[in-house]
C-alpha positions as CSV (number, residue, x, y, z in Angstrom):
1,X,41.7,-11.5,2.7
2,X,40.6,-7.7,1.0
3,X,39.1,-5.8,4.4
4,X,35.2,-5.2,4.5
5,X,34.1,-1.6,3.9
6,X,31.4,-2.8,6.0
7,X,30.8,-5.2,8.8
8,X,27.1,-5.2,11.0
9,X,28.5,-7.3,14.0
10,X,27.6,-8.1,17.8
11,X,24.4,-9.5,17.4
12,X,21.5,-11.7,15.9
13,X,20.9,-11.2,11.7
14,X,17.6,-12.8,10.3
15,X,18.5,-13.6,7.0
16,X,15.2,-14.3,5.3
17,X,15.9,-17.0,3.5
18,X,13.7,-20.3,2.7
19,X,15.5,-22.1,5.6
20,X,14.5,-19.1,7.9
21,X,18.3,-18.9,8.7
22,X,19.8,-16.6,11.6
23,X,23.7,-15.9,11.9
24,X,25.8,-12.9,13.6
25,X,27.6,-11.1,11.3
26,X,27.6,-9.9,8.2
27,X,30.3,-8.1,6.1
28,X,29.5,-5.6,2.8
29,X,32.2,-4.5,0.3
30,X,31.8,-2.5,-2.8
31,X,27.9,-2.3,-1.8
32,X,27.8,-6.1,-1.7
33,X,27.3,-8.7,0.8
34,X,30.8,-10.4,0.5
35,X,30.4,-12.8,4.3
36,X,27.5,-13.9,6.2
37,X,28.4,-15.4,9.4
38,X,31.9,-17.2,9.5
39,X,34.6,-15.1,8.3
40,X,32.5,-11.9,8.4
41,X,34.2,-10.1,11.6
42,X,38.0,-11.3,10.5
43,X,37.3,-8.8,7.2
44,X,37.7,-5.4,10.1
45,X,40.6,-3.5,8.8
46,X,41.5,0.2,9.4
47,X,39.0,1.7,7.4
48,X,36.6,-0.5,8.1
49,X,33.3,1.0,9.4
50,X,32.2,-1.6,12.1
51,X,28.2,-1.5,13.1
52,X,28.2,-2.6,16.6
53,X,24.4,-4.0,16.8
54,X,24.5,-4.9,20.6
55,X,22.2,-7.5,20.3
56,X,19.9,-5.7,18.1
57,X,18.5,-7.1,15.2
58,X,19.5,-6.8,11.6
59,X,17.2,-8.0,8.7
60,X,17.0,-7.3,4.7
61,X,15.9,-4.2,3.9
62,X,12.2,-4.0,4.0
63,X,10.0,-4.1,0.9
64,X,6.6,-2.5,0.4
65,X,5.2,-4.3,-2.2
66,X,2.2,-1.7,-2.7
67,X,2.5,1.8,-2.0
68,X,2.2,5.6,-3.0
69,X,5.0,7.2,-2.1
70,X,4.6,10.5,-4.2
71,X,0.5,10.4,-2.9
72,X,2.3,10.3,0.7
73,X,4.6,12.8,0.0
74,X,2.3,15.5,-1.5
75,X,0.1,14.7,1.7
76,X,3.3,15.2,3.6
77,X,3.6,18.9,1.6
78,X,-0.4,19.6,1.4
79,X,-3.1,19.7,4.3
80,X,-2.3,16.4,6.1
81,X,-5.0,15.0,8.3
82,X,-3.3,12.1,9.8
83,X,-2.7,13.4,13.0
84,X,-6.1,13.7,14.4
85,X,-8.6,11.1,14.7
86,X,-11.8,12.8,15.0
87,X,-14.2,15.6,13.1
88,X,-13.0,18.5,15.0
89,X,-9.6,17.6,15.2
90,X,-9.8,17.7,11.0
91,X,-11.6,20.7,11.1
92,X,-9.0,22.0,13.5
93,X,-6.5,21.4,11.0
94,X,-8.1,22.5,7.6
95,X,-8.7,25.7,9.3
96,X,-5.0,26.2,10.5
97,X,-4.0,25.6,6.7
98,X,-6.5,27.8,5.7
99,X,-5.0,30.5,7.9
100,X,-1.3,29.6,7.2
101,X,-2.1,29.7,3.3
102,X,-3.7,32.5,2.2
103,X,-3.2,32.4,-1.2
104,X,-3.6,28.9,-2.1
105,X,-6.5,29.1,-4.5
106,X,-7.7,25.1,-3.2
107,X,-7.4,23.9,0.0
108,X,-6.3,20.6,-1.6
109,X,-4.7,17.0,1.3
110,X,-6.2,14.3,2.9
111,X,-5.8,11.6,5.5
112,X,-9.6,11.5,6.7
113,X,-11.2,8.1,8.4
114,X,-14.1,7.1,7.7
115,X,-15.0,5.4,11.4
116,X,-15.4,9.6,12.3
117,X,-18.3,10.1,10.7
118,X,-22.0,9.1,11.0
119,X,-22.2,6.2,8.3
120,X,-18.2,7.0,7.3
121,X,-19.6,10.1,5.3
122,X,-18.2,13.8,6.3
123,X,-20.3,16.8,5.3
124,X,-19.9,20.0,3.2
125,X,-21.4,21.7,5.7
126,X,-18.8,21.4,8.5
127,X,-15.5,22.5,6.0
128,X,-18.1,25.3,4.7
129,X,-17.5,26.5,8.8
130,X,-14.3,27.0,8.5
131,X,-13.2,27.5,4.8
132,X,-16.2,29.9,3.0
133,X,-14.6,31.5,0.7
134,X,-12.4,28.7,-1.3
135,X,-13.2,25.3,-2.7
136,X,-11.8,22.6,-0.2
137,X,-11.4,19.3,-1.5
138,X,-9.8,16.7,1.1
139,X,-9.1,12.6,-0.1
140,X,-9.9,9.4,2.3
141,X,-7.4,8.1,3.7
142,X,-8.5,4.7,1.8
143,X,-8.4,7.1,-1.7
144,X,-11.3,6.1,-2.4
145,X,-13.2,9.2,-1.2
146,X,-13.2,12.6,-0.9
147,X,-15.1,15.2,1.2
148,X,-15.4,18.7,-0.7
149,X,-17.2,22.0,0.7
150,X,-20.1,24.1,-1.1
151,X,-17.7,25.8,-2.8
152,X,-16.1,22.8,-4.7
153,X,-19.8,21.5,-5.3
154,X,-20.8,24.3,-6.7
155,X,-17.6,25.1,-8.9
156,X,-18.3,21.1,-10.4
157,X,-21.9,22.0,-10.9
158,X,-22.5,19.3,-8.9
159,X,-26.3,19.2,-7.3
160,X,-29.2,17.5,-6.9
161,X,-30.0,17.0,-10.7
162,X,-26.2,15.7,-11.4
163,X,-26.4,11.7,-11.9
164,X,-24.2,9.7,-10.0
165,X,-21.6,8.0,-12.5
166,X,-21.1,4.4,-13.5
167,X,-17.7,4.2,-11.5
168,X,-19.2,6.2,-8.5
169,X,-21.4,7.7,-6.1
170,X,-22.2,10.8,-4.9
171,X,-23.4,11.2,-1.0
172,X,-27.0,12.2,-0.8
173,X,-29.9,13.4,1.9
174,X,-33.1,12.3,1.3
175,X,-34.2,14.9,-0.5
176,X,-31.2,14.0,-2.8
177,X,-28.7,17.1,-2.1
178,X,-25.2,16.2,-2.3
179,X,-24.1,16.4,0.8
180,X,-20.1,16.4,0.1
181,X,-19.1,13.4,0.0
182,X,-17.7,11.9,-3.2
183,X,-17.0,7.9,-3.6
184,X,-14.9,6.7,-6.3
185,X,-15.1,7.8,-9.8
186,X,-17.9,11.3,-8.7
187,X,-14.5,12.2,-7.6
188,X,-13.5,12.8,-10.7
189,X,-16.3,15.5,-10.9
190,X,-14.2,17.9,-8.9
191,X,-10.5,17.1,-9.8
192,X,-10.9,18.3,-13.3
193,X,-10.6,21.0,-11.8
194,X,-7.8,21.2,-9.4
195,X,-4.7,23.6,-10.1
196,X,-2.5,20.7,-12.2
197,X,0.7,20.1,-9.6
198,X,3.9,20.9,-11.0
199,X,6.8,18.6,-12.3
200,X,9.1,20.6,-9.3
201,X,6.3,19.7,-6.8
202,X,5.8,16.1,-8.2
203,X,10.2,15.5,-7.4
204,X,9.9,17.4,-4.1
205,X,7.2,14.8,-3.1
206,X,8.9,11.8,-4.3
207,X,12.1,12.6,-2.4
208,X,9.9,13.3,0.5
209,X,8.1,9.9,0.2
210,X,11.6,8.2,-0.3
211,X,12.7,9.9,3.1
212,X,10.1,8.9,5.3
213,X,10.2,5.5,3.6
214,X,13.8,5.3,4.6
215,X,13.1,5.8,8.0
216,X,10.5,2.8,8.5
217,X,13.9,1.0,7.2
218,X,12.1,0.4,3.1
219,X,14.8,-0.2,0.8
220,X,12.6,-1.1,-2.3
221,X,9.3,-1.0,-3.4
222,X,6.3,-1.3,-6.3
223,X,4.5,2.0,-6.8
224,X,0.7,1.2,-7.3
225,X,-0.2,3.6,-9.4
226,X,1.8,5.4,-12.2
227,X,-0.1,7.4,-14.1
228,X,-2.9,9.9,-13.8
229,X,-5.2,8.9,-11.1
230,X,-6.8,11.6,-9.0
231,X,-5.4,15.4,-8.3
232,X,-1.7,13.5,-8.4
233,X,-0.3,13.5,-11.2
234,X,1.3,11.3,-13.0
235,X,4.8,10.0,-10.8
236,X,6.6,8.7,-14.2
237,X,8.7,11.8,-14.9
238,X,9.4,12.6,-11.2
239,X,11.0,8.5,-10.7
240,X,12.6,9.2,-13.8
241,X,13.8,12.7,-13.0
242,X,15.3,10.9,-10.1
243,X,16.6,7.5,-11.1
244,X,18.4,10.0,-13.8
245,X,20.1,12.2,-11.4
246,X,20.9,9.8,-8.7
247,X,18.5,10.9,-6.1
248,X,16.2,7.6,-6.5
249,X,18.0,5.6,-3.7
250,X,15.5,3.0,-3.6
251,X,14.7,0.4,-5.6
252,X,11.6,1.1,-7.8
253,X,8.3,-1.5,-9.8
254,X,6.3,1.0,-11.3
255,X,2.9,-0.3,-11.8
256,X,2.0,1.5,-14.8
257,X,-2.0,2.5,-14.7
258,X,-4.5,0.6,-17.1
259,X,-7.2,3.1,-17.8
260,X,-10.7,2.3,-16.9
261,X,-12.3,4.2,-20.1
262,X,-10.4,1.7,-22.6
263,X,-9.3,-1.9,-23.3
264,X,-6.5,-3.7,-24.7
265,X,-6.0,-0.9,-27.4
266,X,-3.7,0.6,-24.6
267,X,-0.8,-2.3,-24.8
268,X,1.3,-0.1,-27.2
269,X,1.0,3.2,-25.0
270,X,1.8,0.6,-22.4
271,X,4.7,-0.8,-24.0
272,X,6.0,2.9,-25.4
273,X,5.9,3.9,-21.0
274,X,7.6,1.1,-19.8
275,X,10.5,1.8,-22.5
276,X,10.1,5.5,-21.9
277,X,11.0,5.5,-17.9
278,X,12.9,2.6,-17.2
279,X,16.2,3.6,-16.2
280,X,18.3,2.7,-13.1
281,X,16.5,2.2,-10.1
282,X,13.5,2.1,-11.3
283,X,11.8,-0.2,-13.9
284,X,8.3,0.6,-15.2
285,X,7.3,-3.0,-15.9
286,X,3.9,-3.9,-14.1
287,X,0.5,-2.5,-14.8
288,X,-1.9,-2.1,-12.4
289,X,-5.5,-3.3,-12.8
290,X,-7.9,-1.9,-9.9
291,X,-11.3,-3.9,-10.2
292,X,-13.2,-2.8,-7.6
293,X,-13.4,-0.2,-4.8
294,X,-13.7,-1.2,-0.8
295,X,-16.3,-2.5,1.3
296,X,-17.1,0.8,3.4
297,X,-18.9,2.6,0.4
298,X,-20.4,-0.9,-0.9
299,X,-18.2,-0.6,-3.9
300,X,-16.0,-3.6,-3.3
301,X,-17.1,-6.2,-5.3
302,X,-19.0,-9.0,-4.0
303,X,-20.6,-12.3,-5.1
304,X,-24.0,-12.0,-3.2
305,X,-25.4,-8.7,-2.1
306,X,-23.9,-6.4,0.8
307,X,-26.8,-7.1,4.0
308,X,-28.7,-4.5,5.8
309,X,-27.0,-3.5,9.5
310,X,-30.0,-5.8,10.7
311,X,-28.1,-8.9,8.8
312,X,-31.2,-9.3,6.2
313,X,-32.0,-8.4,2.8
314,X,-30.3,-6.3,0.4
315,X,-28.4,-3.7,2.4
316,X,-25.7,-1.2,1.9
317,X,-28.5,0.8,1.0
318,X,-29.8,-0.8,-1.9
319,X,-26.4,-0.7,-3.1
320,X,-26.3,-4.2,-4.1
321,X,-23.2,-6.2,-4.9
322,X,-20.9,-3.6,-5.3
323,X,-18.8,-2.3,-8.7
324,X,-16.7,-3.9,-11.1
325,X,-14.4,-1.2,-12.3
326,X,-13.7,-3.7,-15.7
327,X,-16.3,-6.4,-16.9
328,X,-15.3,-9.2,-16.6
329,X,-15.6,-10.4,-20.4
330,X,-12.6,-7.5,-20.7
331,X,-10.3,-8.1,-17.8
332,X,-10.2,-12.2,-19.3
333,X,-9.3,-10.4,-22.8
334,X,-6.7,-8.0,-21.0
335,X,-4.6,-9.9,-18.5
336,X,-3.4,-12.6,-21.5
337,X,-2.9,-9.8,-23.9
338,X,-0.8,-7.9,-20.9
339,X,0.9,-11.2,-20.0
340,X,1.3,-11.9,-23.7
341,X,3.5,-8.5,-23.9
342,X,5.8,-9.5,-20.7
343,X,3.8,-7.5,-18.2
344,X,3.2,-8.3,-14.6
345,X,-0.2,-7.8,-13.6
346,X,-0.8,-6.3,-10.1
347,X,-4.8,-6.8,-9.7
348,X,-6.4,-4.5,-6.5
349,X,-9.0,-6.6,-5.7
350,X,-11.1,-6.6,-2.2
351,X,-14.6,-8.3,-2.7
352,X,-14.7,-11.9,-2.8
353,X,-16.4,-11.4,-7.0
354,X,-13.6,-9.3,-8.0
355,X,-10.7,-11.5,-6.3
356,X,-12.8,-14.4,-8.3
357,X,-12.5,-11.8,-11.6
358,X,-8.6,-11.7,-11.2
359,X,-8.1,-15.0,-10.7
360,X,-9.9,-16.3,-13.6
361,X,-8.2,-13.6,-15.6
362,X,-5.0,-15.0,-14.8
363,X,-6.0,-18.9,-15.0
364,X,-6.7,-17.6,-18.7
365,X,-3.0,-15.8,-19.3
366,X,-1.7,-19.8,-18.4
367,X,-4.1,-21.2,-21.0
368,X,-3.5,-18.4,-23.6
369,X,0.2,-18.3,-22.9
370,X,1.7,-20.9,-20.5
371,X,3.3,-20.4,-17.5
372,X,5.9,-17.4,-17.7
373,X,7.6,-16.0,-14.2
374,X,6.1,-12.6,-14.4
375,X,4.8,-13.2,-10.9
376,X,1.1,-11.4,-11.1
377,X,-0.4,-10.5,-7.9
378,X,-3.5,-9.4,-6.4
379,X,-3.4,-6.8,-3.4
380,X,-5.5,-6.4,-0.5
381,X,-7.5,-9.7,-0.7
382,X,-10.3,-8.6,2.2
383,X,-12.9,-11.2,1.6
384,X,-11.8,-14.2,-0.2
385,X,-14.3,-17.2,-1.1
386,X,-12.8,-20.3,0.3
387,X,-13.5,-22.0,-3.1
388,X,-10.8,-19.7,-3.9
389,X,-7.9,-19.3,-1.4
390,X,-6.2,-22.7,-2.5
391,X,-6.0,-21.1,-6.4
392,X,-3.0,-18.9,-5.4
393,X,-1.1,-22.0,-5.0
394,X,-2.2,-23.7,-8.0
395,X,-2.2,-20.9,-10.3
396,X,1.4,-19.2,-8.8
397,X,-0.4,-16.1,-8.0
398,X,1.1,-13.9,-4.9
399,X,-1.0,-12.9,-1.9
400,X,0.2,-8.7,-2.1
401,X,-1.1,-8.6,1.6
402,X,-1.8,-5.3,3.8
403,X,-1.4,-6.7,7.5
404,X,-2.5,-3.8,9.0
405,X,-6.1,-4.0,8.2
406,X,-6.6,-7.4,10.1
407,X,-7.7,-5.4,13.3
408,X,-11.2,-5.4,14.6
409,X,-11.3,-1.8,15.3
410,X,-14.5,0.7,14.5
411,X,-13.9,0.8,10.5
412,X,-14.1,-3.3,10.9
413,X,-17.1,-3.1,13.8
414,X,-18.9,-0.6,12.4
415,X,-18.5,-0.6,8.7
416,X,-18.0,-4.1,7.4
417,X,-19.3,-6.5,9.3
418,X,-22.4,-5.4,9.7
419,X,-23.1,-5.3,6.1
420,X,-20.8,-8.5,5.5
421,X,-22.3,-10.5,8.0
422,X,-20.7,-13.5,9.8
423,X,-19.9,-16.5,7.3
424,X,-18.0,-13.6,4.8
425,X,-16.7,-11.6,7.9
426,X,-14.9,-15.1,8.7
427,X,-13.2,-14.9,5.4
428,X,-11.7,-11.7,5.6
429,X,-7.7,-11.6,5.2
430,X,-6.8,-15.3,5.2
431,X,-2.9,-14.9,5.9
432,X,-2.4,-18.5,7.1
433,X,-5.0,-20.4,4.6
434,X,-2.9,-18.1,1.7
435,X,0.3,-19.7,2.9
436,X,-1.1,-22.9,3.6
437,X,-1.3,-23.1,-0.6
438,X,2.0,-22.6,-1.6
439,X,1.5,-19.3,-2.7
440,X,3.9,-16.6,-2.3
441,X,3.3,-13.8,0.5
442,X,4.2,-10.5,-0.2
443,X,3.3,-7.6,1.8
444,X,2.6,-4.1,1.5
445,X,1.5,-0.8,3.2
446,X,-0.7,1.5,0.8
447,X,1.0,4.5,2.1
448,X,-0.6,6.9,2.1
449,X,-4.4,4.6,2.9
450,X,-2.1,3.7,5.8
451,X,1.2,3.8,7.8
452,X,4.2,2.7,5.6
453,X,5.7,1.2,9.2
454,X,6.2,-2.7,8.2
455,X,6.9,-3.1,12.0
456,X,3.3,-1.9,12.4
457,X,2.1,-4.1,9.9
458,X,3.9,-7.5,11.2
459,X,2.7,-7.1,14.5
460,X,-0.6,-7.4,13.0
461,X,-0.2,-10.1,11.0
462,X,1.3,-11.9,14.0
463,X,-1.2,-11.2,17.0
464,X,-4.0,-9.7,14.7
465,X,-4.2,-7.0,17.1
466,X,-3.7,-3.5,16.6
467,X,0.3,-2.8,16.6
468,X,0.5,-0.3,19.5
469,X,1.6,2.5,17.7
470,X,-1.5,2.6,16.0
471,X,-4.0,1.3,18.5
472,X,-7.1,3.3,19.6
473,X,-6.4,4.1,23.3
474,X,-9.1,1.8,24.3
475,X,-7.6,-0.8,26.3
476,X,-7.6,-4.3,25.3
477,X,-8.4,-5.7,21.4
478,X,-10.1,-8.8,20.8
479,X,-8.0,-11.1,18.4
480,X,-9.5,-10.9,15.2
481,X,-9.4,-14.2,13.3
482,X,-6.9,-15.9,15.4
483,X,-6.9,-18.8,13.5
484,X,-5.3,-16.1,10.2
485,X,-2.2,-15.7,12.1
486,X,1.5,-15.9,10.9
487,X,4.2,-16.8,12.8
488,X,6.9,-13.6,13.4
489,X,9.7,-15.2,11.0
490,X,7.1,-15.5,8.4
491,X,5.3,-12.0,8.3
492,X,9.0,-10.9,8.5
493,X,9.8,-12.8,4.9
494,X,6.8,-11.8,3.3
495,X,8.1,-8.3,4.0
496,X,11.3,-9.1,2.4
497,X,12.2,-12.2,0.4
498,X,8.1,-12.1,-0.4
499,X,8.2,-8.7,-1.7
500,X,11.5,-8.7,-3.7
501,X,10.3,-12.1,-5.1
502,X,7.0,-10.1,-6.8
503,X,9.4,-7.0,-7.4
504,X,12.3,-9.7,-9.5
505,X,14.6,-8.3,-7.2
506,X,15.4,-11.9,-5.4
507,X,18.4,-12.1,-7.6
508,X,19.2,-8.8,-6.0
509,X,18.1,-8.4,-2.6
510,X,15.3,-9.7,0.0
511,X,17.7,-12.1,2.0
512,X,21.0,-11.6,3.4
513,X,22.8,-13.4,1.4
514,X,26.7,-13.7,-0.3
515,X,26.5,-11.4,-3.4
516,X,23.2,-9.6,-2.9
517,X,23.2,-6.4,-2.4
518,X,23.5,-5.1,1.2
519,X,20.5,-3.5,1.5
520,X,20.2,-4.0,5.1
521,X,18.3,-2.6,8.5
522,X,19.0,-1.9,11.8
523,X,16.4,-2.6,14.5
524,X,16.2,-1.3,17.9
525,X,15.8,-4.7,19.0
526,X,15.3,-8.2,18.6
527,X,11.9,-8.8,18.7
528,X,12.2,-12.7,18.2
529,X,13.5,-11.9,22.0
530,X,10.6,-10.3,23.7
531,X,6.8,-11.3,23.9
532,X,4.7,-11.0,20.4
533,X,2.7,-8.0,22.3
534,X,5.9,-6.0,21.9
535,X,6.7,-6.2,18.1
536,X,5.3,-2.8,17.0
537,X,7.3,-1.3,19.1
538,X,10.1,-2.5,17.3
539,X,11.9,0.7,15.7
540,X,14.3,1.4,12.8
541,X,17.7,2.6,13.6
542,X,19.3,2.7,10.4
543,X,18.7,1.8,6.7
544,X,21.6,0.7,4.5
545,X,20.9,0.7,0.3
546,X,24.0,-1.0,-1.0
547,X,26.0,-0.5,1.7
548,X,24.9,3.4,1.9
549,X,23.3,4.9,4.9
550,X,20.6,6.3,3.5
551,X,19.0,7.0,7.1
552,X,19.7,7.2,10.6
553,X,17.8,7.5,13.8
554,X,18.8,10.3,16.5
555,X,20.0,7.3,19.0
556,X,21.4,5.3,16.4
């Protein structure tokens, strides 16, 4: 028998497969899993590097199966927000970068929540306190806002005579002043004119992203958004850049960007991009549809009105039922003519009308086309009718789920619910119902909306409960939805086998398996082992990309 170059050993592996299986040992040679259980430890010879797990638990490399990992990484390289919670710990920190950046000619990052500000809207005049003198434009954390100072306003021309524009809003007072905030496509006003970020920049922040990935123990994933979207650039050329030269350890879906401002004339520039950057690691071989925004600026679209706080009328003032990014007379020409050309569609879709929208768009790729295994998926999935939830199942459509957001926290208490009120608030991320129709379950972080941790993100989906690494410190949480919650094994496979499936990397990797690539993590523990309370504090010790370290914890 040929000696393992690799052998994880000495404690529990979840493999991730349909039958839930768990064994003890697996051995890797040439960057392939070559024994899984039996036989594994008897393939330790000299040069054998032997993993010693000590009870600890190993699963398949993790798979985010919606994210922005360059977004993340220029955050990680710009004015980051996410380490305070509150308006003066952001100011706090724009005013540090200020002073630490002198010449920077924008004050240009993000990471803002919305739950710190009256009515989730930040002012101009609080960043005019500490940055005067230079435009300062700062994204949600959600992207789907920005908060600017007087001096970004006023380089847009952007005042109270400036209509708000079919894809967005601007933030007014009464007397109709912008009052700097900026909701969906008003962003737009100001990032024309943001200093374009630079091919070297747009590397740098992939490889950053791909680090920090690495370290929450994500081997592969599907990129959201490729193409120009916001003051980001497009991340084609840096994935390509990078599945060129090697430095693309991960594996990569690009979700190439379908452009709000035209139809189905775009397939052939669709067709020329996925040929253009597909190489190695990554393959450019979805397209991303976003048909709505989110439910905190009433933009998420919905099939009856947003209410009032009081739980009457027409509220979300007077914003009605939200917007449609596509009509829907386009997205049902669209989504067979994508399907048609051997895309993947990978609908965002939060409102209960635009979840509706997707759906029907893909009920008519079957009857155009027939069914095809290009495995569309809609992400996010807040509100979902009930008429709808079993149509996943029937129509083969994956549930691209975000765990994390199925906390009753302030953005939920304060934000949603009061506008949704309490038959749709019960409707809001249906994890069981989903699996409870066949469908598929794939799961996802939105890095840089939210942290890429998938630890984080199972312990929601298991106690729907904040994970405690990213709980308010205010004591208990009530449950929200208990009846929505997954068992551990599950939330575990739809972070795995669920993602590669909606990636086409089963054939690759997602289970530990005999002749998949060892793409494999090392936990700090086995959290089947302790009390559900405990899983977010589950940590990554090491990440293995076939059969490479590409990351290791200080106590590994």
């Amino acid at each position: 028998m040929t000696d393992a170059d690799l052998v994880f050993a000495g404690g529990p592996v979840f493999t991730a497969d349909a039958a839930r299986t768990r064994t003890h040992a697996v051995a890797v040679r040439g960057g392939r899993i070559v024994a899984v259980g039996r036989g594994a430890e008897a393939m330790v010879g000299p040069s054998t590097d032997v993993v010693d797990l000590s009870g600890k638990l190993l699963v398949p490399g993790f798979q985010d199966a919606h994210v922005h990992p360059v977004w993340g990484g220029l955050d990680l390289l710009r004015c980051d927000l996410r380490s305070a919670g509150d308006r003066v710990g952001y100011l706090a920190l724009v005013a540090e970068y200020a002073r630490t950046h002198p010449d920077v000619a924008w004050i240009i990052g993000g990471g803002w929540g919305m739950p710190a500000f009256p009515g989730g809207t930040p002012l101009a005049a609080d960043l005019d306190a500490v940055v005067p003198d230079r435009p300062v434009m700062l994204m949600n954390r959600d992207g789907h806002g920005a908060w600017v100072n007087s001096r970004a306003l006023g380089l847009a021309g952007i005042d109270a005579r400036t209509p708000d524009p079919a894809d967005g809003r601007i933030e007014r007072d009464a007397s109709g002043v912008p009052t700097g905030t900026l909701h969906e496509g008003a962003i737009s006003l100001v990032n024309r004119l943001l200093p374009p970020v630079t091919a070297e920049t747009m590397v740098q922040a992939l490889l950053r992203g791909q680090e920090y990935l690495h370290s929450f123990g994500v081997t592969a994933w599907q990129d959201a958004i490729v193409g120009t979207y916001g003051n980001a650039g497009d991340p084609a050329p840096a994935y390509l850049a990078c599945a060129t030269s090697g430095e693309l350890t991960a594996r990569v879906v690009g979700s190439l960007w379908f452009e709000r401002d035209r139809g189905v004339e775009q397939l052939d520039d669709l067709r020329h991009r996925r040929e253009t950057y597909t190489h190695g690691r990554f393959r450019a071989t979805s397209v991303k549809i976003m048909q709505d925004g989110v439910p905190e600026n009433f933009t998420a679209a919905m099939l009856d009105p947003y209410l009032s706080p009081c739980g009457c009328g027409n509220g979300g003032g007077g914003k009605g039922r939200g917007i449609t990014f596509f009509p829907r007379e386009l997205l049902l020409e669209a989504v067979p003519a994508l399907d048609a050309a051997g895309f993947q569609t990978h609908f965002h879709a939060i409102g209960d009308r635009a979840v509706r929208d997707c759906l029907d768009a893909v009920e008519a790729a079957i009857t155009a086309n027939g069914r095809g295994d290009l495995r569309h998926h809609i992400a996010h999935l807040q509100v979902v009718h009930p008429d709808d939830v079993p149509r996943f199942g029937q129509l083969g459509v994956a549930a691209n789920l975000q765990f994390l957001w199925a906390v009753l926290q302030a953005q939920m208490a304060e934000l949603n619910l009061p506008f949704l009120g309490p038959e749709r608030g019960s409707w809001q991320y249906p994890f069981r119902r989903l699996q409870e129709t066949g469908a598929v379950l794939a799961a996802g972080s939105d890095w840089s909306v939210s942290t890429p941790n998938p630890l984080a993100a199972i312990h929601v989906a298991v106690n729907r409960t904040p994970a405690p690494t990213e709980a308010a410190p205010s004591g208990e949480h009530e449950v929200f939805l208990p009846e929505q919650r997954l068992d551990l094994a599950s939330a575990l496979a739809a972070y795995t086998s669920g993602s590669a499936w909606v990636n086409h990397l089963d054939d690759v990797t997602g289970t530990v398996t005999v002749g998949k690539g060892a793409d494999l993590v090392v936990l700090d523990r086995d959290p089947f082992a302790g009390p559900p309370a405990d899983i977010g504090n589950t940590r990554v010790l090491q990440t293995f990309v076939a059969g490479a370290r590409v990351h290791a914890a200080p106590d590994a």
